[in-house]
C-alpha positions as CSV (number, residue, x, y, z in Angstrom):
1,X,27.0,109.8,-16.7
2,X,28.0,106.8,-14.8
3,X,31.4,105.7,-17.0
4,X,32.3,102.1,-16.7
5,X,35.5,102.9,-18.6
6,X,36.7,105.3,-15.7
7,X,36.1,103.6,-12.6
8,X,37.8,100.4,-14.1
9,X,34.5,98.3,-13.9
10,X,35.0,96.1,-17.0
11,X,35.4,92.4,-17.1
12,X,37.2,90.7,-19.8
13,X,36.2,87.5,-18.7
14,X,32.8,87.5,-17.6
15,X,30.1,90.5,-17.5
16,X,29.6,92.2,-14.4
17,X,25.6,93.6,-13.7
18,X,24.4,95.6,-10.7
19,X,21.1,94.2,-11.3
20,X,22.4,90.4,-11.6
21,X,24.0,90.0,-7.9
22,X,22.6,87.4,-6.1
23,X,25.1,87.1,-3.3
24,X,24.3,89.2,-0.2
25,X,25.9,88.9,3.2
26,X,25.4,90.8,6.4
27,X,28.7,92.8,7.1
28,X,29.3,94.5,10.9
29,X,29.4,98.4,11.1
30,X,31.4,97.5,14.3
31,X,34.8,96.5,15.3
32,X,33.9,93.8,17.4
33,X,37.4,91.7,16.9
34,X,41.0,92.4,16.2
35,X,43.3,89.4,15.4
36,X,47.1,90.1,16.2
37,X,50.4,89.3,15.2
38,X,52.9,89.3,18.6
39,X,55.8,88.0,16.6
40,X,56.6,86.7,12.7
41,X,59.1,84.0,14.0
42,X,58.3,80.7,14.6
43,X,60.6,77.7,16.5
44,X,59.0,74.7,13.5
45,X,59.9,75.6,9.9
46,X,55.9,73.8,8.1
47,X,56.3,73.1,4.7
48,X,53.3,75.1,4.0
49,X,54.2,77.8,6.0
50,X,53.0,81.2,4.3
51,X,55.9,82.8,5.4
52,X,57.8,81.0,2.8
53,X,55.3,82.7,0.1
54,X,55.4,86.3,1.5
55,X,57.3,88.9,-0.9
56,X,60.5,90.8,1.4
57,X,59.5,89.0,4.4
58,X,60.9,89.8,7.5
59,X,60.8,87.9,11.0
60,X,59.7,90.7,13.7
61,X,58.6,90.1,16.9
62,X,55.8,93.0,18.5
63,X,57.4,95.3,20.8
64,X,56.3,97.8,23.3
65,X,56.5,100.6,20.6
66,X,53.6,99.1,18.7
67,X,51.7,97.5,21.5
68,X,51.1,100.1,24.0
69,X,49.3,102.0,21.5
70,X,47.5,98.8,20.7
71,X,46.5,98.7,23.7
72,X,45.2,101.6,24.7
73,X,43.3,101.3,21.1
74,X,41.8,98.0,22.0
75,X,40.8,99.8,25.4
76,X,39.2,102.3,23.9
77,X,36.8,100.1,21.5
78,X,33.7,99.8,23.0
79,X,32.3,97.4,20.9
80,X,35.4,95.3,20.9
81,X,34.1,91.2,22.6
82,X,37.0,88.9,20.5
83,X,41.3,88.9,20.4
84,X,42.9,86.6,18.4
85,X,46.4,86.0,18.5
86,X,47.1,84.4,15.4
87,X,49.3,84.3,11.7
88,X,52.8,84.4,10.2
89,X,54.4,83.6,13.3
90,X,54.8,81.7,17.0
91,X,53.1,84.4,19.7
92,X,54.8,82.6,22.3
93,X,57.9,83.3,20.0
94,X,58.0,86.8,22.0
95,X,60.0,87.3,24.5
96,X,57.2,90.0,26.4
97,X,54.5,87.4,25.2
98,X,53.4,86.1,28.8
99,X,53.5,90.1,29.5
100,X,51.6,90.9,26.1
101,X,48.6,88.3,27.3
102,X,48.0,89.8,30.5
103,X,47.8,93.3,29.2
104,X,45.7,92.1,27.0
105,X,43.4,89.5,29.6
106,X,42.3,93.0,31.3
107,X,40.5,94.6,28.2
108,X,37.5,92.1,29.2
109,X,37.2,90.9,25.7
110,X,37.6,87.0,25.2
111,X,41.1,86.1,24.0
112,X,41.7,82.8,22.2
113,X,45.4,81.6,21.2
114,X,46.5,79.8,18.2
115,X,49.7,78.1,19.1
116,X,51.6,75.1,18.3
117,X,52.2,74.5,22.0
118,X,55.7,73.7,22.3
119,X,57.0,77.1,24.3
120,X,54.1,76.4,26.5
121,X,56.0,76.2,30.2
122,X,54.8,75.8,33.7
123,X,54.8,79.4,33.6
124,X,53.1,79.9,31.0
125,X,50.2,77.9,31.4
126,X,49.6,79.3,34.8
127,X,49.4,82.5,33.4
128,X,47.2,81.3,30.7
129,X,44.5,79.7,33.2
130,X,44.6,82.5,35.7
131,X,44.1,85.2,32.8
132,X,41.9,83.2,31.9
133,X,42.3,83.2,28.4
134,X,39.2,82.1,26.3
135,X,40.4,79.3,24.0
136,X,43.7,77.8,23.3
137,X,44.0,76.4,19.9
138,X,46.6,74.1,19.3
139,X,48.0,72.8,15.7
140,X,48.8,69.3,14.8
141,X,48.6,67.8,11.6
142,X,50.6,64.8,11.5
143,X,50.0,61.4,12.0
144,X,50.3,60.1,15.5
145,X,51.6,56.7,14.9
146,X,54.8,59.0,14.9
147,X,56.6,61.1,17.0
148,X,58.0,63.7,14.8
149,X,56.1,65.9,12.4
150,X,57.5,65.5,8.7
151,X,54.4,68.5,7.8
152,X,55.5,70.7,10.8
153,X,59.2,70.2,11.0
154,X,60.6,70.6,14.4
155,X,57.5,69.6,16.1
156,X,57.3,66.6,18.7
157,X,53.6,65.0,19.5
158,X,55.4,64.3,23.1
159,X,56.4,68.3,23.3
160,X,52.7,68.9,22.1
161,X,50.9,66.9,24.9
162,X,52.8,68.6,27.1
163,X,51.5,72.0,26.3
164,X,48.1,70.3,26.6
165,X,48.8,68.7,30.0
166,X,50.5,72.2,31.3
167,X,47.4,74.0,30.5
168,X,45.5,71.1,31.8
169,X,46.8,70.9,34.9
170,X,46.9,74.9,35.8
171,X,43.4,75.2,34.8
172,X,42.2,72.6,37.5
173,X,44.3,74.4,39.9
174,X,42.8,78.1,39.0
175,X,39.1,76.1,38.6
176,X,37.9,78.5,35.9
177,X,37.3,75.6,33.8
178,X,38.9,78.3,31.2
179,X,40.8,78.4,28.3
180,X,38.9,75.5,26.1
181,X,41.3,73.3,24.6
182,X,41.0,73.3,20.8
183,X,43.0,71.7,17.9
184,X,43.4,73.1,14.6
185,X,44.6,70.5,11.6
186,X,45.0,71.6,8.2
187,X,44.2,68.6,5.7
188,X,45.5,67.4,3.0
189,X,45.8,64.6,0.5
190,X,49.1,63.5,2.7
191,X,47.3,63.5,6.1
192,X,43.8,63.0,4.9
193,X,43.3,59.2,5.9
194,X,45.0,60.0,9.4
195,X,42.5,62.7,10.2
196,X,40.5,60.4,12.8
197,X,43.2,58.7,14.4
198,X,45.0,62.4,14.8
199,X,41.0,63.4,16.5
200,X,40.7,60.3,18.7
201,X,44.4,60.7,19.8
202,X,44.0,64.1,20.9
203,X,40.8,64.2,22.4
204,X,42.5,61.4,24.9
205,X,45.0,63.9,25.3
206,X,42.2,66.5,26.8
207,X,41.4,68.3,23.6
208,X,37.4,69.7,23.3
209,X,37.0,71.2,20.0
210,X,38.8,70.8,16.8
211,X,38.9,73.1,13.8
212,X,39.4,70.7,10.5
213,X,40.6,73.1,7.5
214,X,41.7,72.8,3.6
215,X,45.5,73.8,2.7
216,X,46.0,77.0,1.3
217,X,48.0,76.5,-1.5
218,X,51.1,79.3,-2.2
219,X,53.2,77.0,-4.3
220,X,52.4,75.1,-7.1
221,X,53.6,71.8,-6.0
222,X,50.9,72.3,-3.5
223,X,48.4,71.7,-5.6
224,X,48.6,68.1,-5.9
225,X,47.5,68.0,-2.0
226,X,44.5,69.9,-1.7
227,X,41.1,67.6,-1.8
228,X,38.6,70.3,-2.5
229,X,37.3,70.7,-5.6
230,X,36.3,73.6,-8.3
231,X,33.2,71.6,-8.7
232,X,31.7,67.8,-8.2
233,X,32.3,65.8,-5.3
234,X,35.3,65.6,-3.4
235,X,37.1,62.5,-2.6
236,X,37.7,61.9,0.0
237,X,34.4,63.6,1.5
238,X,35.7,65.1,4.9
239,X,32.1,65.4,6.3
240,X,31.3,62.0,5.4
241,X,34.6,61.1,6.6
242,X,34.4,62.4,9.8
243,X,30.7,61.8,10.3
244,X,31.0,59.9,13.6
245,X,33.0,62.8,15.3
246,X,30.8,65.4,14.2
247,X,28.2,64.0,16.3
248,X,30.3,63.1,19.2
249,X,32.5,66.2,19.1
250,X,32.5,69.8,18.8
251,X,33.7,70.6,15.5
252,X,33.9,72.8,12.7
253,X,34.9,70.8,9.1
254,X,35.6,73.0,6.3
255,X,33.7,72.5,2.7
256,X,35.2,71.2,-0.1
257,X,33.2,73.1,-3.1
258,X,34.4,76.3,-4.6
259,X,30.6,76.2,-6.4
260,X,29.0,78.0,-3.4
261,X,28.0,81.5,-2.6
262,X,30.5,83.2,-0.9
263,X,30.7,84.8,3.0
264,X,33.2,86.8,4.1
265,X,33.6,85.9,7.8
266,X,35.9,88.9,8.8
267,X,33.5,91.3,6.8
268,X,30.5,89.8,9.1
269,X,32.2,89.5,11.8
270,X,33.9,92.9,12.0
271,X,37.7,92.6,12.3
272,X,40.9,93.5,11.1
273,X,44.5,92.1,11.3
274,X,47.6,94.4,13.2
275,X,50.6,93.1,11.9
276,X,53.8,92.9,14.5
277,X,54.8,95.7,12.8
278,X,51.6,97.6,13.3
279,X,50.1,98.2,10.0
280,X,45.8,97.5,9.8
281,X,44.8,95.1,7.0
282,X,41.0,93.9,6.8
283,X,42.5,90.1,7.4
284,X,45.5,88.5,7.9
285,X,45.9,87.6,4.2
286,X,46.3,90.7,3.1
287,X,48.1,91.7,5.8
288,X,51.4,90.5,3.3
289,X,52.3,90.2,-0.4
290,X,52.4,86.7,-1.6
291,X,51.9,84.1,-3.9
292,X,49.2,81.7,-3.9
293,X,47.7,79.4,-6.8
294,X,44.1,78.7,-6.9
295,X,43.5,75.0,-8.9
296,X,46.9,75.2,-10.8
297,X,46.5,79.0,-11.7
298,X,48.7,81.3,-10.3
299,X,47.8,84.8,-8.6
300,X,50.2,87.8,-6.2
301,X,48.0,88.9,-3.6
302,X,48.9,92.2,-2.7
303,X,48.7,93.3,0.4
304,X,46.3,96.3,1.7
305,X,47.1,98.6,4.1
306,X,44.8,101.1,6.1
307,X,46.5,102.7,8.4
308,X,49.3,101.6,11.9
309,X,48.4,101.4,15.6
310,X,51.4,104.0,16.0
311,X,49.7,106.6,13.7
312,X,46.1,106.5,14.5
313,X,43.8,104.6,16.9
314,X,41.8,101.5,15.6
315,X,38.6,103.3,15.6
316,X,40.1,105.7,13.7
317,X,41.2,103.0,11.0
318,X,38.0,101.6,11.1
319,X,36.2,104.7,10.1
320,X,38.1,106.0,7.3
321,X,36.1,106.1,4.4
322,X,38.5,104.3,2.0
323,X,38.2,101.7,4.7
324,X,34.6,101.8,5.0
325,X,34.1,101.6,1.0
326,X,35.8,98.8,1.0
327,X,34.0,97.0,3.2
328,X,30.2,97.9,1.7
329,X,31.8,96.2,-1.6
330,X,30.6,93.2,0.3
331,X,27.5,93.8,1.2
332,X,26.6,92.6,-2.8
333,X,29.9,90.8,-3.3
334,X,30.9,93.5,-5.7
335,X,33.7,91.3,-7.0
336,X,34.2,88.5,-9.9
337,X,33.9,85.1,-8.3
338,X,37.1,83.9,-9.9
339,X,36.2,80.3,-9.2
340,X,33.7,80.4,-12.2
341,X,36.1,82.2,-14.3
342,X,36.0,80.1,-17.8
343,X,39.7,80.8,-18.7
344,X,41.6,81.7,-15.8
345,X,44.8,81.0,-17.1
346,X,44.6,83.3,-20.1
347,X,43.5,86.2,-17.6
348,X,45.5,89.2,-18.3
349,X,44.3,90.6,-14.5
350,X,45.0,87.7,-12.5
351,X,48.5,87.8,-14.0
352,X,50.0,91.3,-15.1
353,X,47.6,93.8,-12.8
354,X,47.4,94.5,-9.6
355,X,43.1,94.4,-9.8
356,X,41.0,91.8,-10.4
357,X,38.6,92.2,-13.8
358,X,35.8,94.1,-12.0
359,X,38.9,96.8,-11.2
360,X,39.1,96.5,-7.2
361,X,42.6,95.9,-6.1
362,X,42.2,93.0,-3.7
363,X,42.1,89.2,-4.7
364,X,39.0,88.9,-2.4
365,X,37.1,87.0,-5.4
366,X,39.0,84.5,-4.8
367,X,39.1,84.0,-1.3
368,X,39.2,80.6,0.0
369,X,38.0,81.3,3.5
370,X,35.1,83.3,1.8
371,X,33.9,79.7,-0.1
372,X,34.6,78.1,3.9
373,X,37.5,75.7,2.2
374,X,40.0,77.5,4.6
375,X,38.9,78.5,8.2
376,X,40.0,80.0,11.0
377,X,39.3,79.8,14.8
């Protein structure tokens, strides 16, 4: 007999029914993108930096010891098209980064760059035009009416155009018309009414694309900043906001409405995270421990571990069968969607266990990027 009780499938706050799903989503039985973590440090110190929420955190930069293994890995996946250097820290941060990207440059998969350009040298940006690398995503999320960054401190708008005109300047020189210059800014309550003077501004510098995304929250005091809402209409209206660049530009905005059915995009994409440490996780944000708080109610993430690029080989990973179980769970969305929970704040799981009230282990009912509120390139 199929026993609820045993396999920890009881909901205290809501009832859970196999024959009451109604979200569905396509999830990949390939690896076709790996998103990796060259280094944890970082030369700005953002006040909404998830490094500050992370549990025993410790700044690491990549080293040959975890990467040569990664790479042969990556070489070996034959469905592998995407890399992503991306999360807790600068990539450019590591010292063997330029040697990193063009190890990486000869896998023939496209590799995009999230940086916030400000190690980006002559150097550099030749070797980042002749790879070529893909994409370039660069992150700004200031106003530009002034030259220092009070969200991103450290950061100069002068130091930023500078990256952009580097990479500018080499790319005309290697005429690949490669790596697309994107911008990445992170909105919030703060920055929210700047958001088209910081688009118009950079697209003079030579930026092409722009990524617009919510804040995550991992501290309380966050909360106050975030303009997305549980339900209703958001004010101020991003889309409506923006509505002029959207049809001038090429952009991705990020909803505002937790009511919505979720989507994993790493789950229908088909990637995983390597830490600079090595260790697998499904996505980068459970890659760490940390704290986050979801509309003033606190939760730990924990993280989730599969396996390290110095044990096994990423195909490996990717077939273990705790590994693929855990990916089917989405297939149905075989998790509570928190978001509609009527009493979150009286919920004994989100608060003393380490599973969520349907008994999985992972907050992924709750997933911001899964309700498109936070996004990613």
């Amino acid at each position: 007999m199929f026993d609820l009780a045993r396999t920890g499938l009881i909901n205290v706050c809501m009832q859970f029914s196999w024959t009451n799903r109604t979200e569905t989503q396509r999830v990949s039985k390939e690896l076709t993108s790996v998103s990796i973590e060259l280094s944890t440090r970082c030369n700005l110190d953002c006040i909404s930096c998830p490094r500050k929420a992370a549990v025993d955190f410790r700044p690491a930069h990549m080293e040959d010891a975890v990467f040569l293994p990664l790479l042969e890995s990556l070489r070996a996946l034959k469905s592998l098209n995407r890399i992503v250097l991306i999360e807790y820290g600068e990539a450019l941060c590591n010292p063997r980064a330029m040697e990193y990207l063009r190890a990486l440059g000869t896998l023939g998969a496209a590799v995009t760059l999230v940086t916030n350009g400000h190690l980006v040298t002559p150097q550099c940006a030749d070797l980042i035009a002749g790879v070529p690398l893909e994409e370039v995503v660069f992150s700004w999320d200031d106003p530009v009416t002034s030259s220092s960054s009070p969200l991103r401190v450290g950061a100069q708008l002068e130091q930023l155009e500078r990256g952009i005109g580097e990479i500018l300047s080499s790319r005309r020189g290697h005429g690949t018309g490669r790596p697309l210059l994107a911008l990445e800014t992170v909105v919030r309550r703060e920055n929210a009414a700047h958001l088209r003077g910081i688009i118009a501004h950079t697209r003079g510098m030579g930026i092409e694309k722009w990524y617009v995304s919510n804040l995550f929250p991992y501290r309380e005091d966050h909360e106050a900043e975030i303009i997305y809402v549980n339900q209703g209409k958001p004010l101020p209206d991003l889309r409506r906001l923006l509505k002029r660049e959207m049809r001038e530009c090429a952009m991705t905005v990020a909803g505002q409405v937790a009511d919505i059915p979720r989507r994993c995009p790493f789950m229908e994409r088909g990637s995983l995270f390597v830490t600079a440490m090595g260790e697998v996780a499904p996505c980068m944000e459970l890659a760490y421990t940390h704290r986050a708080v979801y509309f003033g109610n606190p939760r730990t993430h924990h993280r989730t571990i599969y396996g390290s690029v110095t044990g096994r080989g990423l195909a490996e990973i990717w077939g273990l069968e705790d590994f693929r179980r855990f990916r089917e769970c989405f297939l149905y969305w075989d998790f509570p969607d928190c978001s509609t929970c009527y009493d979150p704040r009286r919920c004994y799981n989100r608060t003393d266990l380490r599973e969520d009230c349907y008994g999985n282990p992972t907050p992924c009912g709750e997933c911001l990027w899964a309700k498109n509120i936070v996004l990613c390139p």
